[in-house]
C-alpha positions in Angstrom: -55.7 -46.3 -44.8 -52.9 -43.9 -45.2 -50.1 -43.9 -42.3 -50.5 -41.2 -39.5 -48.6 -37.9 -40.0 -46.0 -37.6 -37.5 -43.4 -34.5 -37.1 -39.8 -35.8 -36.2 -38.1 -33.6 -33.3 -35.1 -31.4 -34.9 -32.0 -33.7 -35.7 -28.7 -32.9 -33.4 -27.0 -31.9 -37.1 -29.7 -28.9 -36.6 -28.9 -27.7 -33.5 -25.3 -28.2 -33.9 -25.5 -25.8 -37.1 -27.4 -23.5 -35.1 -24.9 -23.3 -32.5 -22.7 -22.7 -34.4 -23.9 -20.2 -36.4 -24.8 -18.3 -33.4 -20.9 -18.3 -32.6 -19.4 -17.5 -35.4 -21.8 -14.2 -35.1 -20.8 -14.2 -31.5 -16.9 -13.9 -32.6 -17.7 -11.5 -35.7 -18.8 -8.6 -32.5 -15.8 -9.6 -30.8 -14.0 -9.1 -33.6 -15.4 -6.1 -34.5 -15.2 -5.0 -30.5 -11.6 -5.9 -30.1 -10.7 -4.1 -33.9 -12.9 -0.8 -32.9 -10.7 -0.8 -29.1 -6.9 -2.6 -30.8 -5.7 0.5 -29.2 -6.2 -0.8 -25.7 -5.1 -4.3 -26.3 -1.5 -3.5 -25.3 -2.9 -1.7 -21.8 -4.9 -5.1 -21.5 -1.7 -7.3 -21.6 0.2 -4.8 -19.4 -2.9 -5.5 -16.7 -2.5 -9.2 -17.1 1.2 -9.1 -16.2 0.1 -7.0 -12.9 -2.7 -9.9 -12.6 0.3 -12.4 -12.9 2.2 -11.0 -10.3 -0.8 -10.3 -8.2 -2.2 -14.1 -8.0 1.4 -15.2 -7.1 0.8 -13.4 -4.3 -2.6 -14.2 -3.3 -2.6 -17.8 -4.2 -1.2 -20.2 -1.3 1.4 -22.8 -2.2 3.9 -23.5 -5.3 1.2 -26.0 -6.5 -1.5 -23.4 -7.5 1.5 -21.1 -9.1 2.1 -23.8 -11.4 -1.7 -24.5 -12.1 -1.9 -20.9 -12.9 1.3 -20.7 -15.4 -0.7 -24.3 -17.2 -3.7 -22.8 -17.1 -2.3 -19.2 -18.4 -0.5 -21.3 -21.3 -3.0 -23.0 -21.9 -5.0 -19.9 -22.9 -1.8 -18.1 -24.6 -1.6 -21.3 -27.2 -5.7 -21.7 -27.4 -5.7 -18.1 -28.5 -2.4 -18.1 -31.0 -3.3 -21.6 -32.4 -6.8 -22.2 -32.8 -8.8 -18.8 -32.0 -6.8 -16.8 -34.9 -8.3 -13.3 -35.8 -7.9 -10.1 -33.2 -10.0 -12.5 -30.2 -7.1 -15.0 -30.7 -4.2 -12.3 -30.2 -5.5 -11.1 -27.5 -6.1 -14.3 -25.9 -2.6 -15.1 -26.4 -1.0 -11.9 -25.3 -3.0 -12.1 -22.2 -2.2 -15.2 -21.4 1.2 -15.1 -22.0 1.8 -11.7 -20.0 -0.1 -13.2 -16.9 2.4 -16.4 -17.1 5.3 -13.9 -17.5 3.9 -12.0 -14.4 3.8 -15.0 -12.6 7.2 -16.3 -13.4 8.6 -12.8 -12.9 7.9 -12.8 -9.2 8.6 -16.2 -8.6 12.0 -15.8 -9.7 12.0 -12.4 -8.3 11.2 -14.1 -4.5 14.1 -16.7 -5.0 17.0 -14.3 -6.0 15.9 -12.2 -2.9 16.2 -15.1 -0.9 18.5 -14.4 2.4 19.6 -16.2 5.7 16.7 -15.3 8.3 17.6 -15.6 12.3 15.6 -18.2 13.4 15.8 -17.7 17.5 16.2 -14.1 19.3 19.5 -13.6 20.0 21.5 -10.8 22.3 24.5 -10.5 20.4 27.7 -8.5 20.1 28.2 -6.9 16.7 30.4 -4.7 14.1 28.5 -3.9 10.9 28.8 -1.4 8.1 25.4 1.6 7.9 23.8 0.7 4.4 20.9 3.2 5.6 19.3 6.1 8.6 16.4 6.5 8.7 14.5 8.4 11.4 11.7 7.9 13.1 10.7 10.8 14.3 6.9 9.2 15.9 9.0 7.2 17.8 11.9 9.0 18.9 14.1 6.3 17.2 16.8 6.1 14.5 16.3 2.7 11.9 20.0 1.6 10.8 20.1 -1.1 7.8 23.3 -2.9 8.8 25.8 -5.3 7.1 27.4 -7.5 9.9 30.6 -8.5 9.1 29.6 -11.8 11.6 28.9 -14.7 9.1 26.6 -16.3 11.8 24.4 -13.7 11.3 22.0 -12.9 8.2 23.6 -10.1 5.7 21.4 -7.2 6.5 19.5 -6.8 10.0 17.7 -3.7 11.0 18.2 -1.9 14.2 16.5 1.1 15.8 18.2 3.1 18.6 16.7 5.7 20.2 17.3 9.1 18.7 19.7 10.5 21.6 22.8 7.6 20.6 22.9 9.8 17.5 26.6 10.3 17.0 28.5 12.8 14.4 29.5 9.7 11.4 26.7 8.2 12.2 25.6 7.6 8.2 25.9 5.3 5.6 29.0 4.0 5.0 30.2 4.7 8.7 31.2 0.9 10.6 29.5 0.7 14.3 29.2 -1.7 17.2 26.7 -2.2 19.9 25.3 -4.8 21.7 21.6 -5.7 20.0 18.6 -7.9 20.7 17.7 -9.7 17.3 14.8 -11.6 16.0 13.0 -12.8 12.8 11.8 -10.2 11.1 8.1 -9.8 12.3 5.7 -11.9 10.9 2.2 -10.5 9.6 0.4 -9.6 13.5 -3.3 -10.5 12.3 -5.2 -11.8 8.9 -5.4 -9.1 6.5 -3.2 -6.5 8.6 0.4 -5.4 6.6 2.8 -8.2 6.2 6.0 -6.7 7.6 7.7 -10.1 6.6 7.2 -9.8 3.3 8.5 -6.6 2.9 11.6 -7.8 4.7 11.9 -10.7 2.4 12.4 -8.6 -0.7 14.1 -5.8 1.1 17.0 -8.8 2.0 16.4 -8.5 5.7 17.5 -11.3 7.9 16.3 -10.0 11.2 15.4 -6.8 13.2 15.8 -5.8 16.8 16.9 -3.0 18.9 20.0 -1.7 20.4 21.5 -2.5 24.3 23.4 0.3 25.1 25.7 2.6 23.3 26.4 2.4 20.0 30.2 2.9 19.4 31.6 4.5 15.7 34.7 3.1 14.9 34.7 4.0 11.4 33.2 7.3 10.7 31.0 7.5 7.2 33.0 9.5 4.6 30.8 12.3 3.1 30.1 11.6 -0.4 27.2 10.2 -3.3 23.1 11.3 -3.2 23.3 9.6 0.3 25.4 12.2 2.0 23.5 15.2 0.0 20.2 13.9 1.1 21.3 13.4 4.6 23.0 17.1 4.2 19.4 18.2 3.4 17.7 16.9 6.2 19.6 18.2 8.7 19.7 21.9 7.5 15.8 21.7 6.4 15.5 20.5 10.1 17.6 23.3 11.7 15.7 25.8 9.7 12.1 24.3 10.6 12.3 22.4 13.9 9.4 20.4 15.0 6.2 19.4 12.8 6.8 22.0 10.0 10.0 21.1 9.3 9.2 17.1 9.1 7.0 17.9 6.1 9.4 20.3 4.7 12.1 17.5 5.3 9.6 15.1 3.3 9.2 17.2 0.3 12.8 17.5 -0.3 14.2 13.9 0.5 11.4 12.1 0.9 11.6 10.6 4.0 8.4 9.6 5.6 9.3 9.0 8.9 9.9 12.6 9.8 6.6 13.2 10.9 5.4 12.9 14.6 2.7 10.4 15.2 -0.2 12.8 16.2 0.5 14.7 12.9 0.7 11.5 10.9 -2.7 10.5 12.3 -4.4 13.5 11.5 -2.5 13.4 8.0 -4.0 10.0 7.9 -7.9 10.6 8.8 -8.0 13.8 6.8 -7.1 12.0 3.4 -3.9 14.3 2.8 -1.2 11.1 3.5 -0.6 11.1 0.1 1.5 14.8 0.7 3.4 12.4 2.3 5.1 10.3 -0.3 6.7 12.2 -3.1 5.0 11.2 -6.0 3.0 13.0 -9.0 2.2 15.9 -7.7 5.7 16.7 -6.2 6.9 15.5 -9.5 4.9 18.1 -11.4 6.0 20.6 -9.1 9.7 20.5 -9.8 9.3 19.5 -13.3 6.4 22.2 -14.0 8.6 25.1 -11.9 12.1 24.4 -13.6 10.2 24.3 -16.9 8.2 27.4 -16.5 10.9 29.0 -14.9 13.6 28.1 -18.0 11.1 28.9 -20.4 11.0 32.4 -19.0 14.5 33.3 -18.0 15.9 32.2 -21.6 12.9 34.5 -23.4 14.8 37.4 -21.8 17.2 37.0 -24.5 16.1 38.2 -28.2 19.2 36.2 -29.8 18.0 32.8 -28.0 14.3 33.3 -28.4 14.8 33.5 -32.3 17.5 30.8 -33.0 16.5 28.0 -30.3 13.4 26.2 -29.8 12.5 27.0 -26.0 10.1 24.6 -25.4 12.5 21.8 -26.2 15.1 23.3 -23.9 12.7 23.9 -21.2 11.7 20.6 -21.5 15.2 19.1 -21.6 15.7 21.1 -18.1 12.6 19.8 -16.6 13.6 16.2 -17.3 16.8 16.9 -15.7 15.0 18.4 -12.5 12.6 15.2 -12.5 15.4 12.6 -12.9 17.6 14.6 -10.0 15.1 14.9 -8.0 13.9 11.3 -8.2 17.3 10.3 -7.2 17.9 12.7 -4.4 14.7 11.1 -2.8 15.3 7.3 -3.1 13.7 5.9 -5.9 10.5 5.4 -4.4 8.4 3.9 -6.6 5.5 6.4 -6.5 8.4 8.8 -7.7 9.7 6.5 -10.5 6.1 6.1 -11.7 5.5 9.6 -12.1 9.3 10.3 -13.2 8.9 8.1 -15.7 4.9 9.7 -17.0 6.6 12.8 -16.2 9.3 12.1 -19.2 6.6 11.0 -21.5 4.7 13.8 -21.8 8.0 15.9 -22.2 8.9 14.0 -25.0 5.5 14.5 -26.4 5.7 17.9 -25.9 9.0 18.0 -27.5 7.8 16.0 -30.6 4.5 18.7 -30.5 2.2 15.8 -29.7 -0.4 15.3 -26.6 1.6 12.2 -24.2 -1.3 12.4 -21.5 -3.1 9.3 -21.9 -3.7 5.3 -20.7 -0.7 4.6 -22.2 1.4 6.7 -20.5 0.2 5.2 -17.0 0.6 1.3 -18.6 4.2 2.1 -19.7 4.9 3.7 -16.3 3.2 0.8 -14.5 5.2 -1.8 -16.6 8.8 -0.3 -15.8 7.6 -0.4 -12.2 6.7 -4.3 -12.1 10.0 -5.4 -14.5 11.8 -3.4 -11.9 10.6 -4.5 -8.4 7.1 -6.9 -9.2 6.6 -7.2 -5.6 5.2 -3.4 -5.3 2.1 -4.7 -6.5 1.3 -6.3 -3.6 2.1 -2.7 -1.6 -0.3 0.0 -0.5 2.0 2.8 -2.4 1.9 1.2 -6.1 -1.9 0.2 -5.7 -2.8 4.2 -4.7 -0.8 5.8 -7.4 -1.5 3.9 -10.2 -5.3 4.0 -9.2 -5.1 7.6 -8.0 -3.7 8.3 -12.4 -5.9 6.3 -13.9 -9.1 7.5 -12.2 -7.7 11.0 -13.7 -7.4 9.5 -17.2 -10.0 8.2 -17.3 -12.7 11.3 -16.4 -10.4 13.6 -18.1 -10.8 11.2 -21.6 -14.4 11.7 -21.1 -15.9 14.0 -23.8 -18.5 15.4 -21.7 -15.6 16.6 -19.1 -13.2 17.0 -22.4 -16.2 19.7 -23.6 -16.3 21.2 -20.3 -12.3 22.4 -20.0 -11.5 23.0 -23.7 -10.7 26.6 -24.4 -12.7 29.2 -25.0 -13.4 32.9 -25.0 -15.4 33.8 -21.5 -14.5 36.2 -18.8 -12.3 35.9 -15.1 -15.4 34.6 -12.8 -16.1 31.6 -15.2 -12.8 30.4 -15.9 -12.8 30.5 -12.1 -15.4 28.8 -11.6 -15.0 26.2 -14.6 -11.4 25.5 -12.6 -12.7 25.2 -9.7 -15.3 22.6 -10.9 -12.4 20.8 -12.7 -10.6 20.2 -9.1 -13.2 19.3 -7.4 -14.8 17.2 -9.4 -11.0 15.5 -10.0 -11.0 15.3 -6.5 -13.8 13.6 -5.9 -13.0 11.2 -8.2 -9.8 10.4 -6.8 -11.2 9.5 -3.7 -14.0 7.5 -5.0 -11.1 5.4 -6.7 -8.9 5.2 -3.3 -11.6 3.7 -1.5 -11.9 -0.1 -1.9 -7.5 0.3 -1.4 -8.0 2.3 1.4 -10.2 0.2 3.4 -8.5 -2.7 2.3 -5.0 -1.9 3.7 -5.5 0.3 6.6 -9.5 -0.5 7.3 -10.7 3.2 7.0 -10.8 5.7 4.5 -11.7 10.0 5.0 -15.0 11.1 4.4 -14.0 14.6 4.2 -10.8 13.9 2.3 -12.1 15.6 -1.3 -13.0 18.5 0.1 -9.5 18.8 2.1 -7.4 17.8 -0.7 -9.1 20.6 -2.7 -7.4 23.2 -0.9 -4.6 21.1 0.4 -3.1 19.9 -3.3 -3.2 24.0 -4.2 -1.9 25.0 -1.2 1.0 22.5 -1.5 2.1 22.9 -5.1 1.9 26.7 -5.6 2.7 27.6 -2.1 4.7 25.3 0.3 7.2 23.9 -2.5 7.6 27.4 -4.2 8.4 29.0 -1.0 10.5 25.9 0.1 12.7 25.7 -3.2 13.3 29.4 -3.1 14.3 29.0 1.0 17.4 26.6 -0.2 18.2 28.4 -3.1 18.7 31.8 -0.9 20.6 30.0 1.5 23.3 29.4 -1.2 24.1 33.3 -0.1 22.2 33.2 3.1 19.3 34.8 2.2 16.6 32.1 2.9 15.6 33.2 6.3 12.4 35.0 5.6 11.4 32.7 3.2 12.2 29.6 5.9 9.8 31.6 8.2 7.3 31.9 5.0 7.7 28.1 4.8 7.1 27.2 7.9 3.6 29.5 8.0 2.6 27.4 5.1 3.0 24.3 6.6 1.5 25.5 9.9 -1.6 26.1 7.9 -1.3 22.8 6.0 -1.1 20.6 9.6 -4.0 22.9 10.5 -6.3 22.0 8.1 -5.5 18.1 8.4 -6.1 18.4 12.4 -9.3 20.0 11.8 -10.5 17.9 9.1 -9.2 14.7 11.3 -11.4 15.8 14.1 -14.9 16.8 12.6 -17.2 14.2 13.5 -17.8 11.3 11.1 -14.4 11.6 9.3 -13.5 8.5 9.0 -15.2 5.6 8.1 -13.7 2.3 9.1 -14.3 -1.3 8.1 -13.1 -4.4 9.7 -10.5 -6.9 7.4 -12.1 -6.9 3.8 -12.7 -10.5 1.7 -9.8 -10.5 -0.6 -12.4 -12.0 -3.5 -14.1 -8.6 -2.5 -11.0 -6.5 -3.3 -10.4 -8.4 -6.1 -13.8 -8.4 -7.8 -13.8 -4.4 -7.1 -10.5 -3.7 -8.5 -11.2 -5.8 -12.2 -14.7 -3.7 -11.8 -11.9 -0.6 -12.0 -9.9 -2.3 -14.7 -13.0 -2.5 -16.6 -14.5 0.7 -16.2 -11.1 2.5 -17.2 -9.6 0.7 -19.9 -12.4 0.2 -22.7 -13.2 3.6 -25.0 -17.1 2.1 -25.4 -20.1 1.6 -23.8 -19.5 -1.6 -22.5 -16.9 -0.1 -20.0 -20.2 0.6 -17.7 -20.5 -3.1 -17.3 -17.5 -2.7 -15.0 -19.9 -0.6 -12.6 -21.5 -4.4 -12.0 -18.4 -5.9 -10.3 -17.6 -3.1 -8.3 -21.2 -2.8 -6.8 -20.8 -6.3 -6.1 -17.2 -6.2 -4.6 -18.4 -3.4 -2.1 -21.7 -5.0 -1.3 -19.1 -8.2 -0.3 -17.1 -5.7 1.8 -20.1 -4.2 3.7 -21.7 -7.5 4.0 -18.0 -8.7 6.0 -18.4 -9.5 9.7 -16.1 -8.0 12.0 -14.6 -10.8 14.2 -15.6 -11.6 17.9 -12.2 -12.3 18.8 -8.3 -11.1 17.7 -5.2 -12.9 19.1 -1.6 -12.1 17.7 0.2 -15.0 17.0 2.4 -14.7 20.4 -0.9 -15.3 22.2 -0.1 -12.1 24.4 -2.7 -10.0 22.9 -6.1 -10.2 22.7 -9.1 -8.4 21.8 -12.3 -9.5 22.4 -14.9 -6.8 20.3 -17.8 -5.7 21.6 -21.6 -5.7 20.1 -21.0 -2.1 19.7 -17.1 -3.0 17.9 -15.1 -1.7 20.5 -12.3 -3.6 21.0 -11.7 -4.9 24.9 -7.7 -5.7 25.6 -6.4 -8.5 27.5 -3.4 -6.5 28.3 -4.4 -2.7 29.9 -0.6 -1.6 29.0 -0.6 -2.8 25.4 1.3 -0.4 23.1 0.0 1.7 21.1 0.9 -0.2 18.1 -0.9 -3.1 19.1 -3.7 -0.7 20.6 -3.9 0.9 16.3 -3.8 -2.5 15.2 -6.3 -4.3 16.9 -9.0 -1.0 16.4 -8.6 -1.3 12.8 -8.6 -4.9 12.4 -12.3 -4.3 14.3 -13.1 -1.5 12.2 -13.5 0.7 14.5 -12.3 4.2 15.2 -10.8 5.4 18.7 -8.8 3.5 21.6 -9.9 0.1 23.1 -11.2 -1.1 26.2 -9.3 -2.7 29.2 -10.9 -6.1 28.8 -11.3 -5.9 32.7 -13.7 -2.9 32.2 -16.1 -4.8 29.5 -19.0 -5.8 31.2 -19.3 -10.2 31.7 -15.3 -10.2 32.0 -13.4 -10.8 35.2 -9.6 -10.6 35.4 -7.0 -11.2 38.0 -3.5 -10.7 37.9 -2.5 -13.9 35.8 -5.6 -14.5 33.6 -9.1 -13.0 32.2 -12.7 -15.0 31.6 -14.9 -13.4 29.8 -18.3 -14.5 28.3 -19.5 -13.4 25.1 -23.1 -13.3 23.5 -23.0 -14.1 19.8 -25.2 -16.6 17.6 -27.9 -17.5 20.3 -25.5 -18.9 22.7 -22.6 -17.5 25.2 -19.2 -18.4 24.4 -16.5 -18.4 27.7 -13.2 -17.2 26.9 -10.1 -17.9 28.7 -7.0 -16.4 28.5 -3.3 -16.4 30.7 -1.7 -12.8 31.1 1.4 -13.2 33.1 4.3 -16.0 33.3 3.6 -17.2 37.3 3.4 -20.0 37.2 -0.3 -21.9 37.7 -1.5 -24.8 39.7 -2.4 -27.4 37.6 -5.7 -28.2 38.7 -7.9 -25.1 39.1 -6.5 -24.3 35.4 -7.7 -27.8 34.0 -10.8 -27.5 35.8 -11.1 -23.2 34.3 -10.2 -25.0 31.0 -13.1 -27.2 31.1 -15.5 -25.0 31.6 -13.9 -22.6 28.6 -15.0 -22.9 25.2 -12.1 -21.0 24.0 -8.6 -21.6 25.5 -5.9 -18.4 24.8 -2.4 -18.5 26.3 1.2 -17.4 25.3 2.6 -20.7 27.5 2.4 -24.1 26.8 -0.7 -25.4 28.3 -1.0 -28.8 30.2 -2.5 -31.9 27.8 -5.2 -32.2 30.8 -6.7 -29.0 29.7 -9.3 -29.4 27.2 -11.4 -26.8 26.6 -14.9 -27.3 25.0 -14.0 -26.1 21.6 -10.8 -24.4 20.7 -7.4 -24.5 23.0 -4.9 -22.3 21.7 -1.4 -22.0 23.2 2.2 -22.2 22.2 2.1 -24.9 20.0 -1.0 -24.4 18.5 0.0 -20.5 17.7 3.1 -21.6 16.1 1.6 -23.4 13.9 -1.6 -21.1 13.2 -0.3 -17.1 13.4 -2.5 -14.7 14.5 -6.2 -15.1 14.3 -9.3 -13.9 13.7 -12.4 -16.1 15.1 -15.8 -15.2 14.0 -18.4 -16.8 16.5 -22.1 -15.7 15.0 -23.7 -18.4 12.8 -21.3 -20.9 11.6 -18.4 -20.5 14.0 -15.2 -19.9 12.0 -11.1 -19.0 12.1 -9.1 -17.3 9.8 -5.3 -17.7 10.4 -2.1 -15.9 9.3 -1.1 -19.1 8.0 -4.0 -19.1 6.2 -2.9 -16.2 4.6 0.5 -16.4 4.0 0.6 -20.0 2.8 3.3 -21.6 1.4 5.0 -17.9 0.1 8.8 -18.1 1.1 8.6 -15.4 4.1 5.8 -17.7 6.4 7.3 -17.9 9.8 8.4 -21.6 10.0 6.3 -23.9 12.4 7.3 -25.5 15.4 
């Protein structure tokens, strides 16, 4: 009798060789991939330094930096050691960038590092101007002082209001005034702008506002780009009082505070902010109209047409007018961004090759983040670089490459084929400033493409023309009719932005986004714009997903600033409810966009199942199936001890800017001093699985958290 046949399962040796056959094919595509895109690479390694820099800031404590420069390493020597081939360099370039990123700003943060005031303080002080800066919303002046008091940090910030204004009052001048100080504010709610970590790396110690009159015992001495660009201002100023002459004040020196607040809004809501802050397409104004003009005033001669290459001259001329004018309006980085792009394509043009490309933005984004790494974190960087790479990218595409090229047609096409070109760049644009919109201000235009397509015209071939020519003509005093021209053109400019602003629907709002939302949506970008194949669509995934995490966000029940004097509790419908009817109108703007919504808050006394008297407000609110009871204090009298502990016992959510008695317990959550010293402003989300997100939170360990009690 023979032996039964049996088959023997597949021995691990087998599977092992299959495996690894199926990766060694798996690494010949990526080679083949990573060999067909090499030109990319460098971009790639230039976007993991940014993503250096950016996880310093996201992640909390010094512990997880470290993680992240092992980790990082770890990758860098995986990919140079073992990897090998084209996957293996770029493995180890990335790595290595993102650890350089990291270690950039870390370092970056401690050689900032400055003596903060701890307590408010009314003090007595003599300092040196370093900067003025008004603030034309508020009817203040900012000074960036140098006290020559040791007890006090090295540079403070002081506003006074616009009237103390004093012939020598400039940079360079030596004051004294009597000033209230403080820290400089901390961040007011999660995901609203961190106003102490812009102080941080700007070397503030403290902030505050003046008590009285400020005395000049020094006068500045008129001299250097500071003195030229104050200079400006004022005469810009006396030629176009009011509105007009803020914008036309903007263009030329950049400031961005010259702009009323009602203006600024409507600059804001009608997408056209960005006219604001002198960057690309100021750039390309001057640069473009000292070029062109160059170009056509040396033609006139025969003798330097035919022995001098004009295009290299009139691009040596425009590179001057970009670097001057960079200077003259503070070295914003926007400005040195485009400045920089700007120079590029000049030299291309100079060497007779085609600079516009990816490369260009990465270089331009790399001298940015050796320069000041901390700009990543800001609004400004995040919208220009998007803003340029979202215009790369569709203008690399052959289908909208077929569309512009040349060719022989007649005056109504070309029109039209232009006009398709801007709008379709527009629209563009504005589908890339979304997700950075909504993250930092928590509301993005809806209209904004459409405005932009007759504001960016309007502003480059008409406002700047006219303004340029206005100063020149002055040099003989000349400029008045085209100082009147001016002013017409920015009348029509504020026009269109008010009547944008106001249409119905024109903004869209969105309460604080998920940061792993932002994040997923921006690599999406990364993605999408930095591969030449197919397989850049595959960044279309994450950024659907990103903005279904955004949409999917809840808006909190409940905002408290970390003072515990205001609070917002938000309606079903999202309208915010104050605690305080005579908030400001800062805190008013900041607690409607941290609901997402758009307009002016409630009195929490109006919103219906609130009562308030004059030292506190309860109010009940329906969310998850069950009625929460909030209590919160709203003056300083003082309160008898037993109809608060018994008010606190029937609360489930304690609020007060005092410190509350340890016999008031409330039946889930008692914030007061202590507790909000400790926590920051909050953001409590009640439907569900009850929840609090904190400042604290937020900020982490990073060196400019407000220290705790």
């Amino acid at each position: 009798m023979s032996a039964p046949n049996i088959e023997h399962p597949a021995l691990p040796q087998g599977r092992i060789a299959h495996l690894s056959v199926r990766l060694t094919a798996l690494r010949a595509r990526l080679e083949a991939f990573l060999e067909a895109e090499r030109g990319q690479l460098p971009i790639w390694a230039i976007a993991a330094f940014g993503a250096g820099i950016a996880l310093w800031f996201a992640l909390p404590d010094p512990q997880q930096w470290s993680g992240l420069l092992f980790l990082a390493a770890g990758v860098s020597l995986l990919g140079f050691t073992l990897v090998g081939g084209r996957v293996g360099a770029a493995l180890g370039w990335f790595g290595l960038a993102m650890a350089a990123g990291c270690v950039l700003v870390w370092w970056r943060s401690e050689q900032v590092a400055t003596i903060r005031l701890e307590h408010p303080r009314i003090v007595e002080l003599t300092a040196k101007v370093a900067r003025v800066e008004e603030l034309a919303a508020k009817g203040d002046i900012r000074l960036t002082l140098a006290p020559s008091d040791k007890n006090l940090p090295p540079q403070v910030r002081v506003s006074i209001p616009a009237d103390e204004a004093r012939p020598g009052l400039a940079a360079g001048a030596v004051i004294a005034m009597r000033a209230r100080l403080t820290a400089p504010p901390p961040m007011a709610l999660p995901g609203s702008h961190d106003f102490a970590r812009d102080a941080w790396f700007r070397g503030d110690g403290a902030s505050g506002r003046s008590m009285g009159p400020v005395e000049i015992k020094v006068p500045a001495e008129a001299s250097g780009l500071d003195d030229l660009r104050a200079r400006l201002d004022h005469h810009v100023r006396t030629q176009l009082p009011g509105a007009s002459g803020g914008i036309a004040t903007t263009l030329v020196s950049g400031d961005q505070n010259a702009l009323g607040e009602e203006d600024a809004d409507a600059m804001r809501r009608s997408g056209l902010t960005h006219l604001l802050s002198v960057s690309g397409l100021h750039l390309a104004a001057v640069v473009g109209g000292v070029m062109f003009l160059t170009l056509r005033l040396l033609a006139l001669s025969r003798f330097l047409a035919l022995r001098f290459n004009l295009v290299l001259v009139g691009a040596g001329a425009g590179a001057l007018a970009g670097i001057g004018y960079t200077l003259l309006t503070g070295l914003q980085v926007p400005t040195v961004r485009s400045c920089v792009a700007a120079l590029l394509v000049l030299g291309g043009m100079a060497l007779g090759r085609e600079a516009i490309s990816m490369r260009l933005v990465a270089v331009g984004a790399l001298i940015v983040l050796l320069l000041w790494p901390e700009s990543v974190a800001g609004a400004s960087f995040q919208f220009s670089f998007a803003a340029v790479t979202a215009i790369v990218t569709l203008h690399s595409m052959s289908a909208v490459r077929r569309w512009l090229r040349p060719r022989d047609e007649g005056l109504a096409m070309r029109t039209v084929r232009g006009f398709g070109s801007l709008l379709l760049t527009g629209l563009v644009v504005e589908l890339a400033l979304v997700p950075f919109a909504l993250f930092h201000f928590h509301r993005t235009g809806l209209y904004s493409v459409f405005a932009n397509l007759f504001a960016i015209p309007w502003t480059t071939f008409v406002v700047m023309p006219l303004e340029a020519t206005a100063l020149f003509l002055d040099l003989g005093g000349f400029g008045a009719p085209f100082w009147t021209a001016t002013g017409w053109a920015i009348d029509q400019l504020l026009a269109l932005a008010h009547w944008v602003a106001g249409m119905k629907g024109a903004v869209a709002t969105l309460p604080t986004m998920p940061v792993a939302a932002f994040s997923t949506m921006v690599a999406g970008g990364l993605w999408l714009c930095l591969w030449n194949a197919r397989v850049r669509l595959l960044g279309l995934v994450p950024i659907a997903l990103g903005a279904a995490g955004a949409i999917a966000a809840p808006a909190p029940d409940l905002l408290i600033t970390g003072d515990g004097r205001h609070l917002a509790v938000v309606g079903a419908d999202g309208r915010p409810a104050m605690l305080r009817e005579k908030s400001g109108d800062f805190v008013m703007s900041l607690m409607s966009e941290n609901s997402g919504f758009d307009g002016d808050p409630l009195a929490l006394s109006d919103m219906p199942g609130a009562a308030c008297s004059r030292d506190s407000c309860i109010a009940d609110i329906k969310r998850g199936g069950r009625t929460w009871r909030v209590l919160a204090t709203r003056s300083g009298q003082k309160l008898d001890w037993q109809p608060l502990t018994t008010a606190c016992a029937s609360a489930d959510i304690v609020v007060s800017e005092r410190w509350l008695p340890r016999g008031c317990h409330p039946r889930w959550l008692k914030l007061d001093r202590d507790a909000l010293e400790a926590t920051g402003g909050l953001a409590i989300y009640l439907k569900d699985s009850p929840r609090v997100a904190t400042v604290a939170e937020r900020v982490g360990s990073h060196p400019w958290k407000t220290p705790g009690p």
